[in-house]
Each structure stands twice: as C-alpha cells, then as structure tokens.
C-alpha positions in Angstrom: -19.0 14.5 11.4 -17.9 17.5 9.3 -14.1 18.0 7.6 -14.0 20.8 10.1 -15.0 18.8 13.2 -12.4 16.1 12.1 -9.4 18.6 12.1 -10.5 20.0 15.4 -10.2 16.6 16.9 -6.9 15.9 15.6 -5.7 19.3 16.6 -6.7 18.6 20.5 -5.0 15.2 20.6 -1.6 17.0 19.3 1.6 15.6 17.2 0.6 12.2 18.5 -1.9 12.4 16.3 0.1 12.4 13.7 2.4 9.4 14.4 -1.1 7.1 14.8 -1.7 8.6 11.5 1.4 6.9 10.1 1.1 3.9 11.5 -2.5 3.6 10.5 -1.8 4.4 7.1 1.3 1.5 7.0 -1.2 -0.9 9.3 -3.5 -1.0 6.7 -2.3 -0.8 3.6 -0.3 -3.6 4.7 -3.1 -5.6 5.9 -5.0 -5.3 2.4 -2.0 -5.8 0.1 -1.2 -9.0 2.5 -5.3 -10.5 2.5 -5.3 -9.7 -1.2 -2.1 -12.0 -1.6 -3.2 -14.9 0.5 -7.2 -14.7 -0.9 -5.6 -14.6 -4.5 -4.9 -17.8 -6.8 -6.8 -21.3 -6.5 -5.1 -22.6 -3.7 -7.7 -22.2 -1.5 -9.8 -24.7 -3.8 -10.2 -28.2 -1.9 -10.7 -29.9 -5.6 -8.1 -33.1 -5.1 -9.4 -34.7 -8.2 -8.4 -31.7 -10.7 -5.1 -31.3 -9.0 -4.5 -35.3 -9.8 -5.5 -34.8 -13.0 -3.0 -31.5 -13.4 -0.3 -33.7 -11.3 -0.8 -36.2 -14.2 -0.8 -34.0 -16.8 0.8 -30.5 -15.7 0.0 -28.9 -19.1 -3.5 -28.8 -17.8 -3.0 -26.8 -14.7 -4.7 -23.5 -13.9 -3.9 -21.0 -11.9 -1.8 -21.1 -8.7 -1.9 -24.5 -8.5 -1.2 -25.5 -12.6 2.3 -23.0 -11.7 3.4 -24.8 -8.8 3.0 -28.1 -10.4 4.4 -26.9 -13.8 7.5 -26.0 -11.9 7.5 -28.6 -9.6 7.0 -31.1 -12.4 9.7 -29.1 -14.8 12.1 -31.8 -16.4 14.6 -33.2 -14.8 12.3 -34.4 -11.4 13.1 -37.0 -9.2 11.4 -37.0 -5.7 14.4 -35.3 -4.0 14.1 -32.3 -6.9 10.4 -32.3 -5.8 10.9 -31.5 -2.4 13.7 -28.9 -2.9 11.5 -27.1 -5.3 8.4 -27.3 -3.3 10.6 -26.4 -0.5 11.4 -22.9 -2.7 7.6 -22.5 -3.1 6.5 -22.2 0.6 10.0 -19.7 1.0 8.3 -17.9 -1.8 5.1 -17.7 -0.4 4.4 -18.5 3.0 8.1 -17.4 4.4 7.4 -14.6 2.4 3.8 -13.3 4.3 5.3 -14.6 7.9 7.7 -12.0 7.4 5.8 -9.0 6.4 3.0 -10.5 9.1 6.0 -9.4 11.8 5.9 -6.1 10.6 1.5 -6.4 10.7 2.0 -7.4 14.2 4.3 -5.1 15.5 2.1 -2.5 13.9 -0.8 -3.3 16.2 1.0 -3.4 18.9 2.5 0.1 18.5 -0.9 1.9 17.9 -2.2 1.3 21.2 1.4 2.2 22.9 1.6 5.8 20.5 -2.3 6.2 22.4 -0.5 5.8 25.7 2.2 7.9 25.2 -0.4 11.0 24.2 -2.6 10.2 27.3 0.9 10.7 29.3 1.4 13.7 27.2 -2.1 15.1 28.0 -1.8 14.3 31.7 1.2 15.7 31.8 -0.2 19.3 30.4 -3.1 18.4 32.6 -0.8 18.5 35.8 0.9 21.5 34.4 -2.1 23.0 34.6 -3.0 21.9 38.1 0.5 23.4 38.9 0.2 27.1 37.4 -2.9 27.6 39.9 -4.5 30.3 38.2 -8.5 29.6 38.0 -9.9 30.6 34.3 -6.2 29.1 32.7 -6.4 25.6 35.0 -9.4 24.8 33.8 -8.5 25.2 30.4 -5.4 23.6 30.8 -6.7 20.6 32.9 -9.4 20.1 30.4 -7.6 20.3 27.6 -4.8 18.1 29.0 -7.8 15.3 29.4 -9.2 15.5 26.7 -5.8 15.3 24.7 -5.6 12.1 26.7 -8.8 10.3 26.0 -8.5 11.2 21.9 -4.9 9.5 21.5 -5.9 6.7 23.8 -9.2 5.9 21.9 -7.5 6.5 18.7 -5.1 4.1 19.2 -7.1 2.1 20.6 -9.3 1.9 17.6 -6.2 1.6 15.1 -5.4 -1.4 16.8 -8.6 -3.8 16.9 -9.0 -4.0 13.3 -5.1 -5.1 12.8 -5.9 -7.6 15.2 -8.8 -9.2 13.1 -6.9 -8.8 9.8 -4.1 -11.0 11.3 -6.5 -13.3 12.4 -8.2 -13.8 9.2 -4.3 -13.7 7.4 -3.1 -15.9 9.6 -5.9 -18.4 9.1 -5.2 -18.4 5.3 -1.7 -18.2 5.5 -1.8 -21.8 7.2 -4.3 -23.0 4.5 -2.7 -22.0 2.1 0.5 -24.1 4.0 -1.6 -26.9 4.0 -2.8 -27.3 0.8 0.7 -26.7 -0.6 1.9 -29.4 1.9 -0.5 -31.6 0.3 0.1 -31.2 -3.1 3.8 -31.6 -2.5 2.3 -35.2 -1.2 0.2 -35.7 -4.2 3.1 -34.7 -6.6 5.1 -37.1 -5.1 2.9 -40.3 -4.3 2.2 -39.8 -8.3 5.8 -39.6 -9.4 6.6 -42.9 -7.0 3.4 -44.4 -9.0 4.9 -43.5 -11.9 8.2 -44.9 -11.2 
C-alpha cells in the first residue's frame, strides 16, 4: 500500500480519523513505555537462593532486587520498618503501573467507540444522501457515507485488539512482579526474625 493510498483512506473515513489517530498514538506508546517497565530489572528471576544470600548480605545485591533489599535492609530495621518500606516499594511500583494501566484500559475501550461514532457519521451522510434523491449524487453520497463507515469501524476496531493483548501480557507481569516482591518482603523478614 502506497503513502498515496494511505492518505486517501484516511481522507474517506473523515475527522474521525484523526481522533483514532490520537488515541492510537497515546495507546501505544503507553503500552510500550508500560511492558518496558514491568519486563525491566531482575525481579522476574525465580533464583530464591541469590536473594537469601543478598537478604544476608545486602551489599551483594544486584539489580532490582539488590535496591529493594538495600533499602529495605537500610539501618535502623526492625520487622515493622520492613513492612512500611516494602509497603512504599509496591506504591512505587505496582500502584504506580495499576494506575497508568487505567488510562491503557480506557484507551482500548475508546478506540472501538471513536469507530462507532464515524460509522454513525457515515450513515448519517449515507441517509443524507438517500434523502437529496437525485441519482448520479446519491450514489456518491450513499457510497461514500458507507464506506466512511466501514474504515472508522475497522480502524477502531484494529486499534483496539492489540491494547487488549498488551494489557494482558502487562497485567500478567504486573502480578509477578507483586508476587515476587511479596515474597521477598517474606524472605527479608523470616531472615531478620532468624537473626533476632
């Protein structure tokens, strides 16, 4: 498909067009900064041995996981300071990606409603065409009224399904990474009552 084709497409669905634009171009560069985020650090590593050893000796610790238990660890720690700063951790990282996930989801949602609205914008020109009566404009009209429809419906259609696998595959990590925090938070903790 040529640049030329492209614009002629874009042209016949109308200033709809435009608006699935936008929200395509927020969709996903949201979706991408947001997998980057949860995909990034070394939380996603199921490796209980090394955090025990970073637990025990925090100094150690790489990556995500040698922060959080650096911080976690940082004196003065007793079990309740533990909590409240693990407790800041998942504010300052899963809170953090539930809330811009709102914004993901409402996203998709609105694509396929924009579509909507420009197939009841093209079937509205399409009866306004009906209505004039005259033959070589009506068809024109009616035609182009349809096909105005069918482009914003299938655009937003196909804005959409792609947001709804990227808050699949986000929303699967995001609770990894949940758990995983959740369970060093128990592995700091059984360690600093071993200790104690």
């Amino acid at each position: 498909m040529s640049w030329e084709e492209m614009f002629t497409i874009l042209r016949a669905g109308g200033w709809v067009m435009f608006l699935l634009g936008t929200i395509a171009l927020i969709l996903y560069f949201t979706a991408f900064d947001l997998l980057f985020y949860v995909y990034k650090g070394n939380l996603k590593e199921k490796t209980e041995s090394k955090w025990l050893e970073w637990i025990q000796h925090p100094e150690r610790g790489e990556g995500m996981v040698g922060r959080i238990v650096q911080y976690a660890q940082r004196e003065p720690y007793d079990a309740e300071t533990i909590r409240q700063r693990f407790e800041e951790i998942r504010l300052a990282t899963v809170t953090e990606v539930g809330q811009r996930m709102v914004l993901l989801r409402t996203l998709v949602a609105a694509a396929p409603l924009a579509g909507l609205l420009g197939t009841v914008i093209g079937m509205l020109g399409t009866f306004a065409g009906i209505a004039n009566g005259g033959i070589g404009d009506t068809m024109e009209q009616v035609a182009g009224g349809i096909k105005e429809a069918l482009i914003t419906t299938q655009t937003g259609l196909m804005v959409a399904l792609p947001g709804v696998f990227f808050v699949l595959i986000i929303k699967k990590r995001l609770d990894g990474m949940a758990a995983a925090i959740g369970r060093l938070e128990s592995l700091t903790l059984v360690s600093k009552t071993d200790v104690e």
